[in-house]
C-alpha positions in Angstrom: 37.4 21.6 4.0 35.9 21.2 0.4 36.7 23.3 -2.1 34.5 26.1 -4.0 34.1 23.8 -6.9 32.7 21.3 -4.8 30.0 23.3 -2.7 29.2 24.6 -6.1 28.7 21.3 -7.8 27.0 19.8 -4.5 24.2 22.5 -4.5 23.7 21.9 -8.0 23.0 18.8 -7.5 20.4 19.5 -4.3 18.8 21.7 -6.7 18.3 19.3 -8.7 17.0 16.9 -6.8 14.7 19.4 -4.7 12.7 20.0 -8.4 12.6 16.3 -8.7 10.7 15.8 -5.3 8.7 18.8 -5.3 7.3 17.8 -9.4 6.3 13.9 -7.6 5.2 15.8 -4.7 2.4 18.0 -7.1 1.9 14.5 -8.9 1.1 12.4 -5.8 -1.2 15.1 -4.9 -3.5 15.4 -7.8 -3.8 11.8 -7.8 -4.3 11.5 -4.1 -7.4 13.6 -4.6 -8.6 11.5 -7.1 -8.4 8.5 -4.8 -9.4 10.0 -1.9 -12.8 10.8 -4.0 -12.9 6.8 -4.7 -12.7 6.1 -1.5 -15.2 8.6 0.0 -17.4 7.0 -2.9 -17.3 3.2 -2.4 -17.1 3.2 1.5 -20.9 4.0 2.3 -21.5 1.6 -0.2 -19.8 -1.7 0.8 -20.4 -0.9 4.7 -24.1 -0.7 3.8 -23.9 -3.9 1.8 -21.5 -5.7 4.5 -24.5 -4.8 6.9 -27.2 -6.1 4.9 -25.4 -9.3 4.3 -25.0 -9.0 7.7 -27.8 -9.1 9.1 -29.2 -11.7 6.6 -26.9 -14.3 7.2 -27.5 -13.9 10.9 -31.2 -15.5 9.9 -30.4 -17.9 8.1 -30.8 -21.7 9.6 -27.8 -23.8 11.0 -27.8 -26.1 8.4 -27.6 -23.7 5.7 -24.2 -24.0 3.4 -22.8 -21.4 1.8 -19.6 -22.6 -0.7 -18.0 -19.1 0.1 -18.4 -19.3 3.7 -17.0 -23.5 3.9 -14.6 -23.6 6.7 -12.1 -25.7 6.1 -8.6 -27.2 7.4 -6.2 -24.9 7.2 -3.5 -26.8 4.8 -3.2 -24.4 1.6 -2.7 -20.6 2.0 -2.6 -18.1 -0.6 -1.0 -14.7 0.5 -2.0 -11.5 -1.6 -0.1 -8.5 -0.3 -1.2 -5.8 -2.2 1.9 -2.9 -2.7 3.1 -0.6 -5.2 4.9 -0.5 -8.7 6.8 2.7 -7.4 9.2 3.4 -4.9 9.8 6.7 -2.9 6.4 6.3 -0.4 8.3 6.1 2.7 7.1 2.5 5.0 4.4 1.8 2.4 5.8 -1.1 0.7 8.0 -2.1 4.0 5.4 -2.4 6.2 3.0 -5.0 3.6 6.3 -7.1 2.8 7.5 -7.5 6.5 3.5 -8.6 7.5 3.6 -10.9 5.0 7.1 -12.4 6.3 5.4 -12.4 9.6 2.5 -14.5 8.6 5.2 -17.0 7.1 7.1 -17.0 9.9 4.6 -17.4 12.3 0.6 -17.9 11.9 1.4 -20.1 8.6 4.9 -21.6 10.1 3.7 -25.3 9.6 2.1 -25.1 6.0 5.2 -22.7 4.9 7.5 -25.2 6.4 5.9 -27.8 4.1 6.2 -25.6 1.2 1.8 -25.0 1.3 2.0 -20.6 1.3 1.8 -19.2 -2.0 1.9 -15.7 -2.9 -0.1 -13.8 -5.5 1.6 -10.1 -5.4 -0.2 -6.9 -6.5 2.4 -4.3 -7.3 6.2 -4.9 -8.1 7.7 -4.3 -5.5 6.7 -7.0 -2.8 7.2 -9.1 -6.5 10.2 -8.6 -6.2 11.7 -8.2 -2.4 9.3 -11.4 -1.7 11.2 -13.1 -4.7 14.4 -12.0 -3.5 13.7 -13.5 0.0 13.1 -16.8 -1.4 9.3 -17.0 -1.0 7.2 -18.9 -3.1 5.4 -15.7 -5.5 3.6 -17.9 -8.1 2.5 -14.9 -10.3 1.5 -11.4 -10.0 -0.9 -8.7 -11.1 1.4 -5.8 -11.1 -0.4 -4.9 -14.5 -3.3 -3.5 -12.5 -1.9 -0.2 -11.7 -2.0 0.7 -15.2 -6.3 0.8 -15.4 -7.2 0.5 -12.0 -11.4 -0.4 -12.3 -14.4 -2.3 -11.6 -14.0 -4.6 -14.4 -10.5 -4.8 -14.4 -9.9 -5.5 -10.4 -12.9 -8.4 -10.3 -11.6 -10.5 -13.1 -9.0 -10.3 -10.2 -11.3 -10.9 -7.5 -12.7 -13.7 -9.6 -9.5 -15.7 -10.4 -9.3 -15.7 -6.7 -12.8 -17.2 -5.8 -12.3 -20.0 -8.2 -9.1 -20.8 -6.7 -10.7 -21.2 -3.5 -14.2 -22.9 -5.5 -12.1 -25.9 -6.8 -10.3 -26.1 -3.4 -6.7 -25.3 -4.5 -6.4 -23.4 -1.6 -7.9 -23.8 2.2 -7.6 -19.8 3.1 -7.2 -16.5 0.8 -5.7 -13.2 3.0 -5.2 -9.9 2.2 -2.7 -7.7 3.2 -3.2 -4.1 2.5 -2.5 -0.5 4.0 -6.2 1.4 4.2 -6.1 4.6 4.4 -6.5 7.2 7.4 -5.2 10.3 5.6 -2.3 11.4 3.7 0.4 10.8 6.6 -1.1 8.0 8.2 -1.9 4.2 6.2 -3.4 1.9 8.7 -1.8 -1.8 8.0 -5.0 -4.3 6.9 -4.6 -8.1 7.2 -7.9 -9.3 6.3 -9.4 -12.9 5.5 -10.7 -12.9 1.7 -12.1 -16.5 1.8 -13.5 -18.2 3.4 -15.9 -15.1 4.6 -16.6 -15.3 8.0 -20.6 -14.8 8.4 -22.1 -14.2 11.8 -24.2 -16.4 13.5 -27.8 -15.3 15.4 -26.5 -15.6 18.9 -28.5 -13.0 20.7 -26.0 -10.3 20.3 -26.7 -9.7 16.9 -30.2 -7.9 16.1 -31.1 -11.0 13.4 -34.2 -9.4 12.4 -34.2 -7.2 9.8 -37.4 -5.4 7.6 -36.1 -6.4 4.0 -38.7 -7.6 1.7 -36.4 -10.4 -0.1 -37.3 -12.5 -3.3 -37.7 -15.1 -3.6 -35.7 -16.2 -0.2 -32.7 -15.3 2.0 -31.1 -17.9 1.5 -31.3 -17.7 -2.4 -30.5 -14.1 -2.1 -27.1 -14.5 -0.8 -26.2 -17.3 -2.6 -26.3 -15.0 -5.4 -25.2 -11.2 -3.8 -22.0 -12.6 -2.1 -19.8 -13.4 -5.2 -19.8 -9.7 -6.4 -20.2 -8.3 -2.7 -17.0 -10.0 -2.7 -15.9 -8.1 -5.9 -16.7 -5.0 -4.3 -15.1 -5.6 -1.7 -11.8 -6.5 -3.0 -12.2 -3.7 -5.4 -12.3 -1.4 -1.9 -9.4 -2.8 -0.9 -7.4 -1.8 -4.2 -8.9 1.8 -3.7 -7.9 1.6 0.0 -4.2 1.2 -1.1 -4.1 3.2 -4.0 -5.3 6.1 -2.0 -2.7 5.1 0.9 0.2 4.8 -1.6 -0.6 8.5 -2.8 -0.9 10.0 0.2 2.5 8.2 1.4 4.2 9.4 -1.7 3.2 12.6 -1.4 4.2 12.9 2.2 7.6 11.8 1.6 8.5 14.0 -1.1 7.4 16.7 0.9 9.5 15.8 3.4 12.0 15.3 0.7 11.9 18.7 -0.7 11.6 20.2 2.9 14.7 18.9 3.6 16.6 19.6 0.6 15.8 23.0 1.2 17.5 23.2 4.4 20.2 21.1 3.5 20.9 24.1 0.5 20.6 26.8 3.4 23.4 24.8 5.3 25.4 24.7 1.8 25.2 28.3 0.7 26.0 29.3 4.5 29.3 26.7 4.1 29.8 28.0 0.3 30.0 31.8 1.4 32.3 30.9 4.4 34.5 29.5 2.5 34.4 32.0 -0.3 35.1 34.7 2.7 38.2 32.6 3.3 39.3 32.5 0.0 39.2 36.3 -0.3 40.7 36.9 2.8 43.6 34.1 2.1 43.8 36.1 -1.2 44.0 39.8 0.2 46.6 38.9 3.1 48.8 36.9 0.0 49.1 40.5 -2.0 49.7 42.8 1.0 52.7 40.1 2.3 53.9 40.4 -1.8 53.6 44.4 -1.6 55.4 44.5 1.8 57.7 42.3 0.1 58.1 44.8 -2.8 58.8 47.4 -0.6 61.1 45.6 1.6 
């Protein structure tokens, strides 16, 4: 059985750590507020300009060709999970890393084989679990974290449509957890480029009351590229809310759990401090009946 001195330093120690959990806890959740207003924000938005693009696209004519749209053989892949700087957010980072193994494994097996997947990491730690597992991360954009906006995330976005413009890569996916609410992060692997547009088939209402100038066709030649901005700034919003939200449900579950564990320690630190005392009283009555003796 430990000693005194050691239940004491133990709970010490939980102490310690419980203040720990509960200050990230407080600082998860100020910041998860702040996301969650993002998101609320930009949603409406880039649905509503998904559907218009939508719809248009649908009207267009068969022979119409769209260089973000260009379907192609599927022979370079760049991979762009997007995690988190920080530890301590429970599956958050797990879950990205492991899809992206999957997709190496098995929907990319044959251009991974031949050495054709690249990764482009946002956040450090897929970096560096994805680097540790020997896949081929050719740079990153952890730097993000520290300004996360408009500007910032579509120079992003950008370096990611030439890539695909000067046909260095076949096929652009995203991997991403969106968020649901603070306990639940919803795991999102999504096609960046080429975009899939929809095709007037019958099932699609192709006919739409927008008054466009000049033309549909010029008209998304020149809204995709920054729809696709917005909509890889979304994505960024989407995790950073997810990443707060699975923070701060771990350290509560943290703290929560430190607090029991210092119930069970106080409850094993005053048993064995009843034991000392009684150890202590029976020594000095067998000493006085030893004196009298």
């Amino acid at each position: 059985m430990p000693s005194l001195k050691d239940i004491r330093i133990r709970i010490n120690s939980v102490k310690t750590t419980r203040q720990v959990t509960s200050a990230m806890k407080m600082v998860s959740a100020a910041k998860f507020k702040k996301a969650q207003d993002d998101i609320s924000y930009i949603r409406p938005y880039v649905g509503r300009l998904a559907g218009i693009i939508y719809r248009l696209s649908g009207s267009l004519e068969e022979d119409f060709e769209l260089e973000w749209s260009e379907e192609r053989v599927d022979n370079k892949i760049l991979l762009v999970p997007v995690s988190s700087n920080r530890g301590l957010c429970g599956a958050f980072n797990a879950n990205v890393i492991k899809e992206v193994e999957r997709l190496c494994k098995v929907d990319f097996k044959l251009q991974n084989a031949l050495d054709n997947v690249d990764i482009l990491t946002i956040g450090k730690q897929a970096q560096k679990i994805l680097k540790a597992h020997g896949y081929n991360v050719i740079n990153d954009h952890n730097e993000l974290y520290s300004d996360v906006n408009f500007e910032n995330v579509s120079h992003i976005a950008q370096e990611l449509m030439e890539a695909f413009s000067i046909r260095k890569y076949d096929k652009i996916v995203l991997v991403y957890n969106e968020y649901k609410n603070a306990a639940v992060q919803i795991l999102r692997t999504e096609q960046f480029l080429p975009m899939e547009l929809p095709e007037c088939d019958g099932k699609v209402d192709c006919n739409h009351d927008y008054i466009i100038e000049p033309d549909v066709p010029t008209f998304i030649k020149k809204v995709i590229p920054d729809a696709l901005k917005t909509m890889f700034y979304r994505v960024i919003l989407e995790s950073l809310a997810s990443e707060h939200g699975a923070r701060m449900t771990s350290m509560h579950k943290a703290t929560d759990n430190a607090t029991e564990m210092l119930s069970e320690l106080q409850l094993q630190y005053n048993k064995a401090r009843q034991g000392a005392i009684t150890t202590e009283i029976l020594e000095i009555v067998g000493g006085a009946e030893a004196l009298q003796k």
